[in-house]
C-alpha positions in Angstrom: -13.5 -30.1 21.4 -10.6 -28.8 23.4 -7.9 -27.4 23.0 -5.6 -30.3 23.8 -7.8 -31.8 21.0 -7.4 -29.4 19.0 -3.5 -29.3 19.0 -3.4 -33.2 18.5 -4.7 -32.7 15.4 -2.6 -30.5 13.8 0.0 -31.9 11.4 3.8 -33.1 12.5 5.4 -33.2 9.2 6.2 -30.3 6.6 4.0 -30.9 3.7 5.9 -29.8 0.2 4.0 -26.3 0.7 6.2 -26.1 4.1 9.0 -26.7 2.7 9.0 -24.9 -0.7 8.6 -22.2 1.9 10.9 -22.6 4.3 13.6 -20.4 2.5 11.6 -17.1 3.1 10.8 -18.1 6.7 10.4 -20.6 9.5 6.9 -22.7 8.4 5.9 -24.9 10.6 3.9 -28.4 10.0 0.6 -27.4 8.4 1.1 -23.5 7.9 2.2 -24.1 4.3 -1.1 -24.3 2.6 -3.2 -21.0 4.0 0.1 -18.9 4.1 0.0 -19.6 0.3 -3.0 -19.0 -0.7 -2.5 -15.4 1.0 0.5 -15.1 -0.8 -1.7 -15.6 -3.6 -4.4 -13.3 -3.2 -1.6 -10.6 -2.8 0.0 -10.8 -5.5 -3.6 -10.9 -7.5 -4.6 -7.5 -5.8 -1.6 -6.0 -6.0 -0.8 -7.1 -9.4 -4.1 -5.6 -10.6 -3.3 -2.3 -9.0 0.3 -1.6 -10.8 -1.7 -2.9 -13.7 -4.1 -0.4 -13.8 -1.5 2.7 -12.1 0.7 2.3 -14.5 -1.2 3.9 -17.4 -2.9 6.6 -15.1 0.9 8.4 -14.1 1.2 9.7 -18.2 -2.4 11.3 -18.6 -2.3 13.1 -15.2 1.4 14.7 -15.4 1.2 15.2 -19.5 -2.0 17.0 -19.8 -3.3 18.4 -16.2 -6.4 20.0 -15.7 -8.4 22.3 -13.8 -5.7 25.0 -14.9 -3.2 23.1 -12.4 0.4 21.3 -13.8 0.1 17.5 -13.7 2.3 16.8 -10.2 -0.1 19.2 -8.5 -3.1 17.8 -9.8 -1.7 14.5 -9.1 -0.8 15.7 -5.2 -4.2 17.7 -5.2 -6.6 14.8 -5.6 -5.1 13.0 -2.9 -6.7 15.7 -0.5 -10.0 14.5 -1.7 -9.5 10.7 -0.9 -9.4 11.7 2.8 -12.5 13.7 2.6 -14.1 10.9 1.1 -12.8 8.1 3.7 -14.5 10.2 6.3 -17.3 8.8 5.4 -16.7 4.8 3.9 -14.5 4.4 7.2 -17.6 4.5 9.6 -19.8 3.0 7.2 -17.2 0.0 6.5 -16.9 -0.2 10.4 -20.5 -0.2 10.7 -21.1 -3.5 8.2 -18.4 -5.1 9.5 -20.0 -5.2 13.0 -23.2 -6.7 11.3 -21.9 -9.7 9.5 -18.9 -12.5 9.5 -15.6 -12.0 8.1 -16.4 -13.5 4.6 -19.6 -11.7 3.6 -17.8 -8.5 4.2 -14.7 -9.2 2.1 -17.6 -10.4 -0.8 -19.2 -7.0 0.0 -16.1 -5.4 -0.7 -15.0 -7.1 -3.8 -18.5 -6.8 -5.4 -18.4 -2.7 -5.0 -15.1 -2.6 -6.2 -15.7 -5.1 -9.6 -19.1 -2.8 -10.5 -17.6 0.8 -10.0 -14.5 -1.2 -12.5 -17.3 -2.0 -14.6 -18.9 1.4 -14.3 -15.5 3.3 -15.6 -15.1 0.9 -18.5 -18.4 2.1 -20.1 -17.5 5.4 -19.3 -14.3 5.2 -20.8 -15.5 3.0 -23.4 -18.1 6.0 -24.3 -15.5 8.4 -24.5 -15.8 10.4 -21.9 -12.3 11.6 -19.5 -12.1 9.3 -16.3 -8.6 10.3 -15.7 -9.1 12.5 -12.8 -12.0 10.4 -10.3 -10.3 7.0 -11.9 -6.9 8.3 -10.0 -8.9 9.0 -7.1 -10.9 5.4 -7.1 -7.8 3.5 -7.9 -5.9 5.4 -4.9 -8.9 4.2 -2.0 -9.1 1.2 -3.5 -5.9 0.6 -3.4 -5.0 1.3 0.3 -8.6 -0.2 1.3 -8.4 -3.5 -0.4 -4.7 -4.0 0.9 -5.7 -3.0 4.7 -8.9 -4.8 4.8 -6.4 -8.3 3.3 -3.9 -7.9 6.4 -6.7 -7.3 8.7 -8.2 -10.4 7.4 -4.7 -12.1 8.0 -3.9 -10.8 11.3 -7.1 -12.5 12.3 -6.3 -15.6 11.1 -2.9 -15.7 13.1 -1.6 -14.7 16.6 1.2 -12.5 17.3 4.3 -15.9 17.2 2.7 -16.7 13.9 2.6 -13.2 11.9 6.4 -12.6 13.3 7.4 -15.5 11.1 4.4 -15.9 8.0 3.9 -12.6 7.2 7.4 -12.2 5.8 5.9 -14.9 3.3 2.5 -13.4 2.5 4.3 -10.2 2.1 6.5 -11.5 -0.8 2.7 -12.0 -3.0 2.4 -8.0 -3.0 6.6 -7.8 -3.6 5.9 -10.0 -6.7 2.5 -9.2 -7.9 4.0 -5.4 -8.1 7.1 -6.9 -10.2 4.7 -8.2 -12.6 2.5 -5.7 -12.8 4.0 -2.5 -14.5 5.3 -5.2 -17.8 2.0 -6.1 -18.4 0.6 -2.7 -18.4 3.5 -1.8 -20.8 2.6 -4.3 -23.3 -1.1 -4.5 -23.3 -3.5 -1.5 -24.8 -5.1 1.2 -22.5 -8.6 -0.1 -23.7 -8.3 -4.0 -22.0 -6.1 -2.3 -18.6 -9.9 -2.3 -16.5 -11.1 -5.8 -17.9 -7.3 -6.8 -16.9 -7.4 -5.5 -13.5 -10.9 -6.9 -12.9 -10.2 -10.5 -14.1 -6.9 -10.2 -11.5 -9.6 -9.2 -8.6 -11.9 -12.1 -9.5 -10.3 -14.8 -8.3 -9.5 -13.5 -4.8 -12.7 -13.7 -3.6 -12.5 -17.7 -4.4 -9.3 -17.9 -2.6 -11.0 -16.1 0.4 -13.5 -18.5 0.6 -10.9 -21.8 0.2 -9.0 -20.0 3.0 -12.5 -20.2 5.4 -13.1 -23.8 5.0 -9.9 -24.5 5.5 -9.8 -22.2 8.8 -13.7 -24.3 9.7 -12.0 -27.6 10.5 -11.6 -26.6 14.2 -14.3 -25.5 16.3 -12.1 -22.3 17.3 -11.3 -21.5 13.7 -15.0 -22.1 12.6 -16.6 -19.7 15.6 -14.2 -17.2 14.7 -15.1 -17.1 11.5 -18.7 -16.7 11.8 -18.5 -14.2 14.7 -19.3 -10.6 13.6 -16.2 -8.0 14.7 -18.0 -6.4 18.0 -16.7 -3.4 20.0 -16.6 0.3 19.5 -16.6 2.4 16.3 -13.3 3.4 14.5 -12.3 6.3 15.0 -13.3 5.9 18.6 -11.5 2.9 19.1 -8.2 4.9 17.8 -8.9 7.8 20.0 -9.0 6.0 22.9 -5.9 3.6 22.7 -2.4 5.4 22.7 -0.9 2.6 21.0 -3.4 2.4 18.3 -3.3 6.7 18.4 0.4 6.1 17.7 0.6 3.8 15.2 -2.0 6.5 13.4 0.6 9.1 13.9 3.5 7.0 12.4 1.7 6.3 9.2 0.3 9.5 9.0 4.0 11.0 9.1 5.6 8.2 6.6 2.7 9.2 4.3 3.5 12.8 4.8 7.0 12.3 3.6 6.6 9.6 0.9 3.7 11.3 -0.8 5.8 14.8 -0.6 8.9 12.6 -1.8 6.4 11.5 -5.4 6.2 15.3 -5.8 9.6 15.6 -5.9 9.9 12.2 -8.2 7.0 13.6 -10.6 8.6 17.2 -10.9 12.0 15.8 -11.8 9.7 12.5 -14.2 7.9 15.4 -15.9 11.4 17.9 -16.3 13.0 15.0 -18.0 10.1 14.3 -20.3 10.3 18.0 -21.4 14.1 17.3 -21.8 13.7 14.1 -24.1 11.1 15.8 -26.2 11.8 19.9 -26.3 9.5 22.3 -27.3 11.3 22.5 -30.6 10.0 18.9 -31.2 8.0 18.3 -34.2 9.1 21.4 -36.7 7.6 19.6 -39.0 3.8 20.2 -37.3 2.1 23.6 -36.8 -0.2 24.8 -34.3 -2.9 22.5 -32.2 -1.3 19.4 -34.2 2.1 20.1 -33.1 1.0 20.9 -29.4 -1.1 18.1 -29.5 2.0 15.8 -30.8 4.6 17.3 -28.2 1.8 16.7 -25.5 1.4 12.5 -26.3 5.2 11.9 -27.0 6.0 13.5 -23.4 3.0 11.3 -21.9 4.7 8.2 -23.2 8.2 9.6 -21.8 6.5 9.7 -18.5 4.7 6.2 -18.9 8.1 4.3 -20.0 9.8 6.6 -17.0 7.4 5.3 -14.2 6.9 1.6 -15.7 10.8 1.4 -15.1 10.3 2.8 -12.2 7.6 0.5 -10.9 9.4 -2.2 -11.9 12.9 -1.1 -10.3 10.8 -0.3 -7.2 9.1 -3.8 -6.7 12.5 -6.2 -8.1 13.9 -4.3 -5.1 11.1 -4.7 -2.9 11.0 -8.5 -3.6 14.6 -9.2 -2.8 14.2 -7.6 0.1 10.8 -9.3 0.9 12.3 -12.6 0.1 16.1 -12.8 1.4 15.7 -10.0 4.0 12.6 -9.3 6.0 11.9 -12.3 7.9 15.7 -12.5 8.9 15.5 -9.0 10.0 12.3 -8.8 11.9 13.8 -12.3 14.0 17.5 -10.3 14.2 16.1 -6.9 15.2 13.2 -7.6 16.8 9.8 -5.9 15.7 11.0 -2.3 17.8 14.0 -2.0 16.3 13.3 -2.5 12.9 10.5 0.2 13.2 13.8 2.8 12.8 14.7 1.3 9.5 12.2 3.0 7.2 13.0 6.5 8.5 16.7 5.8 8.7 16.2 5.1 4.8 14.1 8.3 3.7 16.4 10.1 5.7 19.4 9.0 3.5 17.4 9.5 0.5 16.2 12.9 0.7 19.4 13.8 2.3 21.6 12.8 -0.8 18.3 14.5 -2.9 19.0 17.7 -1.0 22.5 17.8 -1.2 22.9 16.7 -4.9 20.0 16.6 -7.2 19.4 15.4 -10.6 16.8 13.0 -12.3 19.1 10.0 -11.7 19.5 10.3 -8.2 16.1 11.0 -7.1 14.8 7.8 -9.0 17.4 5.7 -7.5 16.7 7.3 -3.6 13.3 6.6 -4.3 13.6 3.1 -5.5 15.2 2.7 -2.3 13.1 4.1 -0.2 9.9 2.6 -1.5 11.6 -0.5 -2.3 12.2 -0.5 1.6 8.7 0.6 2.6 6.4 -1.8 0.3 9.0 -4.5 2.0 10.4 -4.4 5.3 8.4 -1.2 6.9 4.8 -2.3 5.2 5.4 -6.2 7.3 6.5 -4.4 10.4 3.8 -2.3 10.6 1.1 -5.1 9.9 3.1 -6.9 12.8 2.2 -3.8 15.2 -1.5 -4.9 15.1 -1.1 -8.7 16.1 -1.0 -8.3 19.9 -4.9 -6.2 19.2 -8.7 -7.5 19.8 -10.7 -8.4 16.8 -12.2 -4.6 16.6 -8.7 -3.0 16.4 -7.6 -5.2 13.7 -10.6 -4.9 11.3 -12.2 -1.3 12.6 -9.4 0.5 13.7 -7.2 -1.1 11.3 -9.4 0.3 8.5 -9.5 3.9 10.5 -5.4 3.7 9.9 -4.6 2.1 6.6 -6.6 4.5 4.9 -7.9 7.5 6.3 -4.7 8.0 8.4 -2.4 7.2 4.9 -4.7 10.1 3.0 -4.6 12.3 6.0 -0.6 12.4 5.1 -0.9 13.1 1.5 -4.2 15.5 2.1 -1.1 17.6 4.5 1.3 16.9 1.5 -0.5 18.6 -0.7 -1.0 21.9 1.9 2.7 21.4 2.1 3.4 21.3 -1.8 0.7 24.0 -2.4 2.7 26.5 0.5 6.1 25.2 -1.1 5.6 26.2 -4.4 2.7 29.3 -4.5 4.0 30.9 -1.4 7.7 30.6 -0.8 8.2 29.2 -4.9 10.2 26.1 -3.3 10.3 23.5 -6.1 11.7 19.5 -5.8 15.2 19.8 -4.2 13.6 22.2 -1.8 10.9 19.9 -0.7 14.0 17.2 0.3 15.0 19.2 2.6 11.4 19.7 4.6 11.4 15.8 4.4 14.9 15.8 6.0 13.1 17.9 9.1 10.1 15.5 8.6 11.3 12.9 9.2 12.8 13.6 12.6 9.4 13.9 13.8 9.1 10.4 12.3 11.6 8.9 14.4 10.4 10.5 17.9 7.0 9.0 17.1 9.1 6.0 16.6 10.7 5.5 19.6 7.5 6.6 21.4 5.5 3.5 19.4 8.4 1.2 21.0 8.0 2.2 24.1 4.0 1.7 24.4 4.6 -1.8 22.5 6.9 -2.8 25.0 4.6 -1.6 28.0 1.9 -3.7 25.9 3.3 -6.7 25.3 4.7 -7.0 29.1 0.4 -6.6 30.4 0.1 -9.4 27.7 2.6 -11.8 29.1 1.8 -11.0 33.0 0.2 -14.0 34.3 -3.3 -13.8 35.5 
């Protein structure tokens, strides 16, 4: 079938999906239905991941371990995610060039369900999961949400993503507003069944999404194409613009994960504030130290499921009322500058002024920004790439290049505090310097995008 056949089949009038839609951005005829069901599986994933982080940030800051304070264990084990992706990044890359699009999102989904099952028993048995469940949960979370918006910007070319990922985006925005209340309210013990019954049902909508993508021949031999081409990493090597796009998350990870030190210093100073060590006279010994230790661990959980919530009612509204007006206002360059233009204000007013309320407020703002507006632009920086860049080097970025930053936080944090004894308000001002670096990179991202999308558009 051509493509002239092709287009004559597509619909001419907004279904009620389009237009329930139309609020958030421009849907055209037909584009209602799969931008949905994205929106859906979004909100699922992301959903079961503040279901199942909410309840981790209270046993890593309260208790520690390894002789290290909780923020630094928590900054630590990020090191050891990047290690670790050095070696699922080629071997993801690897399957991915063996079989179609589908089979390696079920592949994915299958790992991830068992090694949920896996730290149930364990947990269920007794035994301490806190330390590798908070390094699990933090590559599965950055893998499962690059591998979805690789999936996506296959499924779309670069005029479509400008205007529908605004809307997928707002699944993610939402799925982290409902998240943090429901890990508030239910038991530890049912927090992995939870977060595994949430995963389930993506991997149906996944499917729904490829038979609605096989009613045209083009659609249908994409699908079952495997994703050809080079390796990751040397795919990422080779391109400048894919190089830079590494650098600018590797920066904006740099500063945010530095910026959840300075968060979980101040979370963990205010627990010790709310409950004193001249809590519990009425205890002695291990049983008062033990008592002390679990009251300040449910500080910290009600402190960071506010927080969570604040964070993703912010990134929402923004997702829903501001980013697709933005991205068509700005442009996709211009509104690269906003996210470092925020954590510059943030860390700036951190430095200057301090305190527990302030840095939870910058920080709501900053992530607030970043899970919204900065987290569709970037996913918009990939749509003018082959089929290899989106779901190899794409991979390559979202994670390795995301726990690359925190691995250099934590370097950072260790220098900071052991070697020049620089504690949270210190740290703002490095991220102040930081993020300087963030916006030459920036500016340097624009200019290979523009280069790029003027080879795109010169006829042949």
């Amino acid at each position: 079938m051509t493509e002239d056949a092709e287009t004559a089949r597509e619909p001419t009038q907004l279904t009620v999906l389009d237009r329930l839609l139309q609020p958030v951005s421009r849907v055209r005829p037909g584009e209602g239905l799969v931008a949905a069901l994205l929106l859906a599986c979004m909100f699922l994933i992301l959903m079961s991941f503040y279901v199942m982080k909410t309840a981790r940030e209270g046993m890593i800051l309260a208790r520690g371990s390894f002789g290290l304070r909780g923020q630094e264990l928590k900054t630590y084990a990020t090191a050891g995610m990047a290690l670790i992706l050095c070696v699922l990044v080629p071997a993801y890359a690897t399957v991915a060039t063996r079989v179609r699009r589908i089979k390696l999102v079920d592949c994915s989904y299958f790992v991830v369900l068992a090694s949920l099952g896996v730290f149930f028993v364990l947990d269920t048995l007794g035994l301490s999961i806190g330390v590798p469940f908070f390094v699990w949960i933090g590559l599965v979370n950055v893998f499962l949400v690059a591998q979805f918006w690789s999936y996506a910007n296959d499924l779309y070319n670069e005029e479509q993503g400008k205007r529908l990922f605004a809307i997928i985006a707002l699944g993610g925005a939402l799925g982290g507003v409902v998240g943090p209340p429901i890990a508030s309210i239910v038991p530890a013990s049912a927090l992995l069944p939870i977060g595994a019954a949430t995963l389930l049902p993506c991997i149906a909508l996944f499917h729904v999404i490829e038979r609605i993508q096989a009613r045209t021949p083009s659609g249908q031999a994409r699908a079952r194409a495997p994703v050809d081409g080079r390796g990751a990493f040397d795919l990422v090597l080779r391109d400048r613009y894919l190089l830079l796009i590494a650098a600018l998350v590797f920066i904006g990870s740099l500063v945010k994960t530095t910026g959840e030190y300075v968060l979980s210093d101040a979370a963990a100073h205010r627990a010790i504030e709310l409950v004193p060590a001249t809590a519990h006279a009425e205890l002695v010994g291990a049983a008062r130290t033990h008592a002390i230790i679990q009251d300040r661990s449910e500080a910290i959980d009600h402190i960071y499921a506010s927080f969570f919530f604040w964070v993703n009612l912010v990134s929402f509204l923004i997702q829903a009322l501001v980013v697709s007006r933005a991205i068509a206002k700005l442009g996709v360059r211009r509104a690269l500058f906003v996210m470092p233009i925020v954590a510059l204000g943030a860390y700036g007013l951190i430095a200057a002024i301090g305190g527990f309320a302030l840095v939870r407020a910058a920080k709501v703002a900053e992530n607030g920004t970043e899970y919204s507006l900065d987290n569709t632009v970037r996913q918009t920086l990939f749509l003018p790439t082959g089929r290899a860049a989106k779901y190899k080097a794409k991979a390559a970025i979202d994670t390795l290049a995301v726990r690359a930053g925190d691995s250099a936080s934590a370097l950072l944090i260790w220098i900071a505090i052991h070697q020049i004894g620089m504690r949270g308000r210190g740290l703002a001002f490095v991220n102040v310097a930081l993020v300087a670096a963030w916006l030459a990179i920036a500016a340097g991202l624009v200019h290979r995008h523009r280069a790029l999308r003027v080879i795109q558009e010169a006829p042949t």
